[in-house]
Every structure is written in C-alpha cells, then in structure tokens.
C-alpha positions as CSV (number, residue, x, y, z in Angstrom):
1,X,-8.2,1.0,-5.0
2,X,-11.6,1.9,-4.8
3,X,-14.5,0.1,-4.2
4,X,-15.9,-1.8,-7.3
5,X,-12.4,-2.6,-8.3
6,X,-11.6,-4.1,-5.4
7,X,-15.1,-6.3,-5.2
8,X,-13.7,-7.3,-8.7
9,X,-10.4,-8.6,-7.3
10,X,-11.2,-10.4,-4.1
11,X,-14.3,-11.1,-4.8
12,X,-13.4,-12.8,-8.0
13,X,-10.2,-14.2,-6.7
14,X,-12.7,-16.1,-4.2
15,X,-14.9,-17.7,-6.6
16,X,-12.4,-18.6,-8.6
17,X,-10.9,-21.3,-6.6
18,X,-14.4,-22.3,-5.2
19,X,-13.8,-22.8,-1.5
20,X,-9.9,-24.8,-2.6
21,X,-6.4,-23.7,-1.3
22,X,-6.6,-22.9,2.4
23,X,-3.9,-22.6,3.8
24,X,-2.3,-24.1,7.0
25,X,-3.5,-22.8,10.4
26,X,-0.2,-20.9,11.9
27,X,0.8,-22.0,15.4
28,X,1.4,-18.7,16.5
29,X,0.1,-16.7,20.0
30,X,-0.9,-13.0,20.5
31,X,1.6,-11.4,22.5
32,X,1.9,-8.5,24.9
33,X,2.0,-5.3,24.0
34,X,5.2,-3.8,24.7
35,X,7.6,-1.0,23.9
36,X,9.6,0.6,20.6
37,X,12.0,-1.4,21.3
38,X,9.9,-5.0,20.5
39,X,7.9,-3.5,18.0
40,X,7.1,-4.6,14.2
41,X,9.7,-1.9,13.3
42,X,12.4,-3.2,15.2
43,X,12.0,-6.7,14.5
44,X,12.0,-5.5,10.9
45,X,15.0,-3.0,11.6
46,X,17.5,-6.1,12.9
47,X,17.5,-7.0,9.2
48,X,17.6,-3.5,7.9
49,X,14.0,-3.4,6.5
50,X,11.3,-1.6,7.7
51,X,7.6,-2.2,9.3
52,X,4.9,1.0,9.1
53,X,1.6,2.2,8.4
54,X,-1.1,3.8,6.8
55,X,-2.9,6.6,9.3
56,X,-6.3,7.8,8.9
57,X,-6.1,11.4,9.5
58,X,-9.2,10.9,12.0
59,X,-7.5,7.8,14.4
60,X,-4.6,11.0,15.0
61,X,-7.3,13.7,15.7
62,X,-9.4,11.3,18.0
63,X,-7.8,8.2,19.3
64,X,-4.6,9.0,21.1
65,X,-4.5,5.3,22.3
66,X,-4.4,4.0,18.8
67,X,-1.7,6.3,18.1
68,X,0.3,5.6,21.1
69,X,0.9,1.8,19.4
70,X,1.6,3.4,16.4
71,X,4.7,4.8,18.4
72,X,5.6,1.6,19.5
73,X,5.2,-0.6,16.3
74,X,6.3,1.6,13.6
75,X,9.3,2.8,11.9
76,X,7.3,4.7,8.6
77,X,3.9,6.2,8.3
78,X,1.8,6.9,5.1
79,X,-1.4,9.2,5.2
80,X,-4.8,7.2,4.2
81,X,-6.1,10.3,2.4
82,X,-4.9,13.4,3.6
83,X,-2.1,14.0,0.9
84,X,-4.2,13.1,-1.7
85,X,-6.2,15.6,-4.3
86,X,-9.6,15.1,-2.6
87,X,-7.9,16.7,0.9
88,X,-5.2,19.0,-0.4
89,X,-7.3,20.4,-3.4
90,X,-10.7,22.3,-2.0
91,X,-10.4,24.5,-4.9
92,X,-8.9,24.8,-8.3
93,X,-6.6,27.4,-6.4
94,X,-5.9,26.7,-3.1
95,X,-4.4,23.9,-0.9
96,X,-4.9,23.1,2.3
97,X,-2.4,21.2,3.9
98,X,-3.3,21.2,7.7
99,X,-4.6,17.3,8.1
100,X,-0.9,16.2,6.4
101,X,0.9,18.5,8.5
102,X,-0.8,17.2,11.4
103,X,0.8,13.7,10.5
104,X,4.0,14.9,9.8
105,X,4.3,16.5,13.0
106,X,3.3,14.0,15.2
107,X,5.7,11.4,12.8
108,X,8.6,14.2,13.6
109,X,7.5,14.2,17.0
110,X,8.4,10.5,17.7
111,X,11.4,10.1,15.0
112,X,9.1,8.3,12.3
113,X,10.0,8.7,8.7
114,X,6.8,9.2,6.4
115,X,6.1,8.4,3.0
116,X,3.8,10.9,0.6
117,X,0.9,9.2,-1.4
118,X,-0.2,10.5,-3.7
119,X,0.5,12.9,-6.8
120,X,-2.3,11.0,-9.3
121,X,-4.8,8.7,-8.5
122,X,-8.3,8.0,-10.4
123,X,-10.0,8.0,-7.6
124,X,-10.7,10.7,-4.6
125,X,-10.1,13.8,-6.8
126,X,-12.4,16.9,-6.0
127,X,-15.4,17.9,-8.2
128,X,-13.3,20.6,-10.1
129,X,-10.6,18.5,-11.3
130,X,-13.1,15.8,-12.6
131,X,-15.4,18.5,-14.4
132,X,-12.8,20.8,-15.4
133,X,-9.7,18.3,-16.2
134,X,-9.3,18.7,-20.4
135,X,-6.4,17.7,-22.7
136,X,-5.5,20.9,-22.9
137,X,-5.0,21.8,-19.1
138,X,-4.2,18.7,-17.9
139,X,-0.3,18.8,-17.7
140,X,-0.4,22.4,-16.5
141,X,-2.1,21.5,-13.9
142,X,-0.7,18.0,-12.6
143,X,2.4,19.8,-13.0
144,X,1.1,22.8,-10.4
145,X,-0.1,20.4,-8.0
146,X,2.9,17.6,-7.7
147,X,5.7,20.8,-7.6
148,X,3.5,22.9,-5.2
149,X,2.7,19.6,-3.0
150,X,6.1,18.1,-3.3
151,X,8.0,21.1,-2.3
152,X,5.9,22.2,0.7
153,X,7.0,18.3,2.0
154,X,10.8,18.7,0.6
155,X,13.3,17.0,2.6
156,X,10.4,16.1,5.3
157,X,9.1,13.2,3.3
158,X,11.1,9.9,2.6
159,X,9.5,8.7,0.0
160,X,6.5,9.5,-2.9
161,X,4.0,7.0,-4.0
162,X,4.1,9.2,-6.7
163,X,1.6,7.2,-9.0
164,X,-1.5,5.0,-7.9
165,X,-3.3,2.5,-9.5
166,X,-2.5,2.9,-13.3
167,X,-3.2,-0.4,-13.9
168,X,-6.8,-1.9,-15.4
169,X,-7.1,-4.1,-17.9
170,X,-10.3,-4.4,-18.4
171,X,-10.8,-1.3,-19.6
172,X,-9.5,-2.2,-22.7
173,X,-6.5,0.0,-23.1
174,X,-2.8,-0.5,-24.7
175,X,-0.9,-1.9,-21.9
176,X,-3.2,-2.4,-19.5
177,X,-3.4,0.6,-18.8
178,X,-6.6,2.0,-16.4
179,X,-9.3,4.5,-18.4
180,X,-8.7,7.5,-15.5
181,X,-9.2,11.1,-15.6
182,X,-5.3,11.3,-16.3
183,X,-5.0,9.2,-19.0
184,X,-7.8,10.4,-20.5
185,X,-6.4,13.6,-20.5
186,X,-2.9,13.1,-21.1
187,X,-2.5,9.1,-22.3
188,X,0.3,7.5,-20.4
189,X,2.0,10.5,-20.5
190,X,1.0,12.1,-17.0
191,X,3.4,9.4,-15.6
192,X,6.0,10.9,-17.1
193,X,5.2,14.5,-15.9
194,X,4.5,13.1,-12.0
195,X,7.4,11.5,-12.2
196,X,9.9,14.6,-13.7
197,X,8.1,16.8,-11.5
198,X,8.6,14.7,-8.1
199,X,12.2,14.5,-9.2
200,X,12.9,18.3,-10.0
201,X,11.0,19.3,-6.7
202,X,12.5,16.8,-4.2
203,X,15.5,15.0,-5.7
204,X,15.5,13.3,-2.4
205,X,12.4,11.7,-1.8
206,X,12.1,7.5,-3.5
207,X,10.1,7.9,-6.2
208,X,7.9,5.0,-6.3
209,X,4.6,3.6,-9.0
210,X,1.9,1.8,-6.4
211,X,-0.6,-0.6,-7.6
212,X,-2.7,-4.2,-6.5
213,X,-3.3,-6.6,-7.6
214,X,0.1,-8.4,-8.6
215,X,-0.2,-11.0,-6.0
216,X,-1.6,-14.3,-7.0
217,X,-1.3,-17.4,-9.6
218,X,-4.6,-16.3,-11.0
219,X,-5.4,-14.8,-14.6
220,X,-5.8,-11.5,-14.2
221,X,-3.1,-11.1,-11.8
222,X,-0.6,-12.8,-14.0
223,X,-1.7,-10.2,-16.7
224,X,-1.5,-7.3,-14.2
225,X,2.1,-8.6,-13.5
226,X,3.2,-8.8,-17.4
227,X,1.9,-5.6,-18.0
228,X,3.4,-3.8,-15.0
229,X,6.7,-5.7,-15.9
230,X,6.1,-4.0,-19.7
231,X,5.6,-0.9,-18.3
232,X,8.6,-0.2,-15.7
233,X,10.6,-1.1,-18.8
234,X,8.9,1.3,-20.9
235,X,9.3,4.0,-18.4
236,X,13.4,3.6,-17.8
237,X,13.8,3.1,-21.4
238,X,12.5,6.8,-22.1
239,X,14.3,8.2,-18.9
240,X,11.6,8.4,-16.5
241,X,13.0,8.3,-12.9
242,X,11.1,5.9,-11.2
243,X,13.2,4.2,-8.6
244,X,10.4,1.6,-6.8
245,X,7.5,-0.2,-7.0
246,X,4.9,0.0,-4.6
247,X,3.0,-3.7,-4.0
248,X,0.2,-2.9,-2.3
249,X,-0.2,-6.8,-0.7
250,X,-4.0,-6.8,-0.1
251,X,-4.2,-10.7,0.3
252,X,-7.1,-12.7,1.5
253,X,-7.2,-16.0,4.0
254,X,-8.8,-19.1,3.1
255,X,-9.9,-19.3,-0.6
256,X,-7.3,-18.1,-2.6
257,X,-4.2,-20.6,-2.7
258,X,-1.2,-18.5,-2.7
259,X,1.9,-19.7,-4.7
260,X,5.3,-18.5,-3.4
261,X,7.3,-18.9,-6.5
262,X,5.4,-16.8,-8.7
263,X,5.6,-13.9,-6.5
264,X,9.2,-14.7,-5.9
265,X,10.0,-14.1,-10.0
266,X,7.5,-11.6,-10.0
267,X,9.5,-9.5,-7.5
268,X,13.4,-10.6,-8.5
269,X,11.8,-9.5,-12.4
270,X,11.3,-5.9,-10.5
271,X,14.4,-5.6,-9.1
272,X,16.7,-7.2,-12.0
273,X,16.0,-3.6,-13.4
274,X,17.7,-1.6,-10.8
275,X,14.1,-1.0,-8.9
276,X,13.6,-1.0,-5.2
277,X,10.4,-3.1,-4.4
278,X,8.1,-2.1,-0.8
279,X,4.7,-3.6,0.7
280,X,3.1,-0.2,0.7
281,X,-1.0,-1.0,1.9
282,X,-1.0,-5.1,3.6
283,X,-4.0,-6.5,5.1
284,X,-5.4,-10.0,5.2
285,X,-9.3,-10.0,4.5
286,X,-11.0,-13.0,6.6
287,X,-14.3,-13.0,5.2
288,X,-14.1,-16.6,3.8
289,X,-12.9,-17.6,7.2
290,X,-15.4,-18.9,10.3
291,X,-16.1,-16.3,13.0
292,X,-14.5,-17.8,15.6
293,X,-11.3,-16.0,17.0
294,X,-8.8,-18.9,17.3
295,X,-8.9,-20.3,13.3
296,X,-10.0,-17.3,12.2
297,X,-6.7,-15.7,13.9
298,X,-4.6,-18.3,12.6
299,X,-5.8,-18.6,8.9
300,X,-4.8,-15.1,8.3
301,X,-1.5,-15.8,10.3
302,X,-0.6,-18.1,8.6
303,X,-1.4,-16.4,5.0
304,X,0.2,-13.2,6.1
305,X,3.3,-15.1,7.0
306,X,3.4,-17.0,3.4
307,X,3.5,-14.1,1.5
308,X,5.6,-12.2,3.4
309,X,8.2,-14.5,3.6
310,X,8.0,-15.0,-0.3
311,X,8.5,-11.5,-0.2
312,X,11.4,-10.7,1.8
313,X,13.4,-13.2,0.3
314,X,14.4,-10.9,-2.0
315,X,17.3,-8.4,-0.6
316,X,15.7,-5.5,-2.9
317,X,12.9,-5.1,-0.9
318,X,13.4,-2.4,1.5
319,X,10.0,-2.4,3.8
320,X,6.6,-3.2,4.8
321,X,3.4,-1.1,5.3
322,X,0.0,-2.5,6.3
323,X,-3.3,0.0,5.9
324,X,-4.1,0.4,9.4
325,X,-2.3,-0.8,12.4
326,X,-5.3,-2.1,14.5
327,X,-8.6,-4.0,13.5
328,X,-10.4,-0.7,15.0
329,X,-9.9,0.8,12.2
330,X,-10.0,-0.8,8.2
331,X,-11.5,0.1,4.8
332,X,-12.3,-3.9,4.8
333,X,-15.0,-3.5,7.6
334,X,-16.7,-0.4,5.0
335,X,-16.2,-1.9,1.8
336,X,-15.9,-5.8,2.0
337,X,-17.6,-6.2,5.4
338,X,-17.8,-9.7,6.7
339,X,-21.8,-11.3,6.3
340,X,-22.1,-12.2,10.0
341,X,-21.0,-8.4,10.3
342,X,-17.9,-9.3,13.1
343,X,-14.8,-6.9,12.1
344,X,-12.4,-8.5,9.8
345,X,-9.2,-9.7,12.0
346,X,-6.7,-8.6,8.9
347,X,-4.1,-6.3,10.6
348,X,-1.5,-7.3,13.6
349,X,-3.4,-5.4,16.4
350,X,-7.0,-6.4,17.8
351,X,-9.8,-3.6,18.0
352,X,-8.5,-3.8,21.7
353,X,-5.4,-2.6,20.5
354,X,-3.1,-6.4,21.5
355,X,-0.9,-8.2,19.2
356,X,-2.5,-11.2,17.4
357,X,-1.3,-14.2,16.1
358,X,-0.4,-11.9,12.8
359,X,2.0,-9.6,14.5
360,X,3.8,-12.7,15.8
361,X,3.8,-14.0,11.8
362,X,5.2,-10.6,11.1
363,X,7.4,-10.5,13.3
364,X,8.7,-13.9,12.3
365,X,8.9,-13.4,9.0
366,X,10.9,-10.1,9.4
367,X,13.9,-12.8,11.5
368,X,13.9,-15.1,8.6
369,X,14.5,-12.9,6.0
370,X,17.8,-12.0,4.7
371,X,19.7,-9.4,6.2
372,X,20.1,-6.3,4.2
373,X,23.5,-4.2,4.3
C-alpha cells in the first residue's frame, strides 16, 4: 500500500467515526522474552496455524539482535521489499537477487519457511518498467520476470503473494479494480498471466491475491469486500489458479469500532470457494490513542486481539504475519507518524525488543482458536 492510499484508509476510517467505538482496554501484561519454544509461532503451531513476519532487508544486514527474536518468535518470513521489482529489477535486463537470498538463507539457516511477495504491484517498480511498460510489451515482460523470479526461488519458497493491491475503487474502474501500470497495460488480464506463470514455474508454492482494506463495517471497505468477493469468483470461473487470499489486517486502535461478524462472513464468503485465507502484513496503528504506555499498550491489545480472534474462527485460515516484529522498526512511524512524534506501539515487541501486552493478545488468541487438522 503506498502512502496516499493508506492516508486515504486510516485516515478516513478515523474521521469517519469521529472519536466513537473504542474499544475495551485488554488486561493483558508484557512478558519475558524467552525461547522458540514459547514463541508467537509455537503458540500459533499448537493449533496448526502459523505466526511470522515481514523482514526489512536492512534489520538482517544491521541488527543481529532484532533478528535473533525473529528466531524465537517466528515460524514464516516475508521480505518487505527485497523480492519486489524496485530490488530485483535494476535494469530492463538484469536481476539482482542478493538482498532475497540473503533472507532466504538466514530463513534456511534457522528452519523458517518464507513466503515470496511480490510478482505485480503498482507501486515500487523501477524507472524502466514505468516509462517503458506499453500494451504491447507488457505480458512479455511480466511473463519474463514472474518465470525468471519464480524459478530462481522454486521449491525454496512456500508460498507467492503473487498479486498486490489490485483493488481501488476510486479510480473509477469496472470492478473496482486499481488504475496501475499493469492494468493499464494489460486490463485485468495481467492477473491471469501472474498467476499461470507462478503456477507453470513453481507448482508448489500457494498462490495467493494480497490486498487492504477489507477489514471494517465502513463504506468503502464493504465495497472493497463485494468487489474482492466478485472478483475471486471471476478468476476460478475462467481457470485462474489462485488458491489464497492475502488480508493484509492493517487495523487501528481507538477510533474505528471494529465489528466481528462482518469480518467473520467476509472470511467464511472466501473460503466457501475452496480458498485458503492468511493475515499476510498486521499492525495496530495507535495514533488516536494517548501517549502513555499502559492504555496506549492496552488499546491496541485489546484491538489486535478482537480481530484476530474474528479471524481465526474460521478453520480455513492457515497463518498470521505482522509487518515488522518489533516497534524498532515500522512503515507506521515514516508514513502515519504519531503528532507527539513517540513510535507507534502496533507490533508485539517494544523498540527494546520485549513482549507487550500485544504479543500476550496474540498469543491468546492463537489458544482460542480452533484447532486445525
């Protein structure tokens, strides 16, 4: 999601409700840091789901503390940027695949499975693609790009976010469907090809369709949700082998009332089609809540903890990714950055790398849900 989009979202979400719906503080504590073995993954692993999360390719280069927890806590990791065009792509010919290779080795290194995100995506392509993409290149050279990137991966990567972000109604397109480079190019189309491409290159990998958005009893998230419905129909109807949908779960504390029941149909409408549903990019934004540690800490608990558990209830859903481990590092503190300036509390570890009252959420809402065979 980039930035004005995402202003559009929260920030609109916000004012929507004018200051109503906060939730209830959650009575939960920070615990110790402590092993694999009582880590988000494993309390997510005792009822055969999973807990990772999103790496920045610079936290592996230069914090090996930060990635130390990241051994501990999770069972799946998922490149911020480094798989995606603006890394792999420096030139119309070559790819350059060091920064997701150093991922995927330290993920091999400690027996993490990783996911691969992203074959298209309106956002972080290089200059080339965006001056030189035409209708009459365009599939010729997706197509190069997901079979050359999917097959230096094969059999290494678990799963493909192999779509991002096709969604945008307000650009005014049939179906909802976002005005990017791709569909400029190719219509709705390039789905298809990212999709048949993935497939033929990996048969292996999940094949999964990743968007925001979908989340909350508001207007344009009930249209985001009928027109995402509209379109996974559209796309197994004409034999295109998505297997998952990616909800990104970028929630916010304190003005946005969250209602369980519509998320609940909203994912059991998913997965009545045969699809496999996974929290791909979670974080809790706090901006709305007061600086001080202990309600601030326990608003976005205790609205972490709501929509996971609405989540989970459903046996279909197979995992759980938030976009950063540890408040040190978050695209919330660069793009929606808090007015007193404080970093946002919205993942499960503190900038001083200890569990907060929303690992313990987590973590709770991992033992209540059902337990997948």
């Amino acid at each position: 999601m980039n930035l004005i989009d995402r202003r559009a979202l929260l920030l609109g979400a916000a004012a929507a409700f004018g200051g109503r719906g906060t939730p209830a503080l959650a009575k939960t504590e920070a615990s110790p840091v402590g092993s694999a073995h009582d880590g988000l993954n494993a309390q997510a692993r005792a009822r055969g789901l999973f807990y990772g999360s999103a790496i920045d390719q610079n936290m592996l280069a230069n914090d090996p503390a930060y990635m130390d927890h990241v051994a501990r806590e999770c069972g799946m990791l998922v490149s911020e940027y480094s798989m995606k065009w603006g890394t792999l792509r420096p030139t119309p010919t070559t790819f350059d695949f060091s920064a997701g290779d150093k991922l995927l080795a330290f993920a091999r290194k400690h027996g993490i499975p990783m996911r691969g995100h992203t074959l298209a995506w309106h956002m972080d392509n290089p200059p080339w693609l965006v001056s030189d993409l035409k209708p009459g290149n365009a599939e010729k050279i997706l197509t190069k790009h997901a079979q050359t990137v999917v097959k230096h991966f094969k059999n290494r990567l678990v799963h493909w976010d192999v779509v991002n972000e096709v969604l945008w109604s307000k650009d005014g397109k049939p179906g909802g469907m976002r005005d990017s480079l791709w569909y400029r190019a190719l219509g709705d189309r390039y789905i298809d090809i990212a999709f048949h491409t993935c497939a033929e290159a990996d048969p292996t990998a999940l094949r999964c369709i990743n968007d925001y958005g979908l989340d909350y009893a508001l207007p344009d998230d009930e249209r985001k949700r009928h027109d995402m419905l509209n379109l996974l129909a559209a796309l197994l109807k004409r034999g295109v082998p998505v297997q998952a949908l990616g909800v990104q779960g970028h929630i916010t504390a304190g003005n946005v009332p969250f209602d369980p029941r519509v998320m609940e149909q909203f994912i059991n409408d998913v997965t009545s089609m045969g699809l496999k549903v996974l929290l791909t990019e979670v974080d809790v934004r706090d901006n709305d809540l007061p600086a001080d540690l202990a309600p601030r800490d326990a608003g976005v608990a205790a609205a972490g903890a709501a929509y996971l558990d609405a989540v989970l209830k459903n046996p279909h859903v197979i995992g759980v990714l938030t976009w950063g481990l540890s408040d040190r590092r978050s695209w919330l503190n660069d793009e929606l950055p808090r007015a007193d300036h404080l970093p946002q509390r919205a993942l499960p570890l503190d900038t001083e790398l200890q569990r907060k009252p929303l690992w313990s959420a987590m973590a709770a809402s991992f033992q209540k849900a059902p337990q997948r065979t």
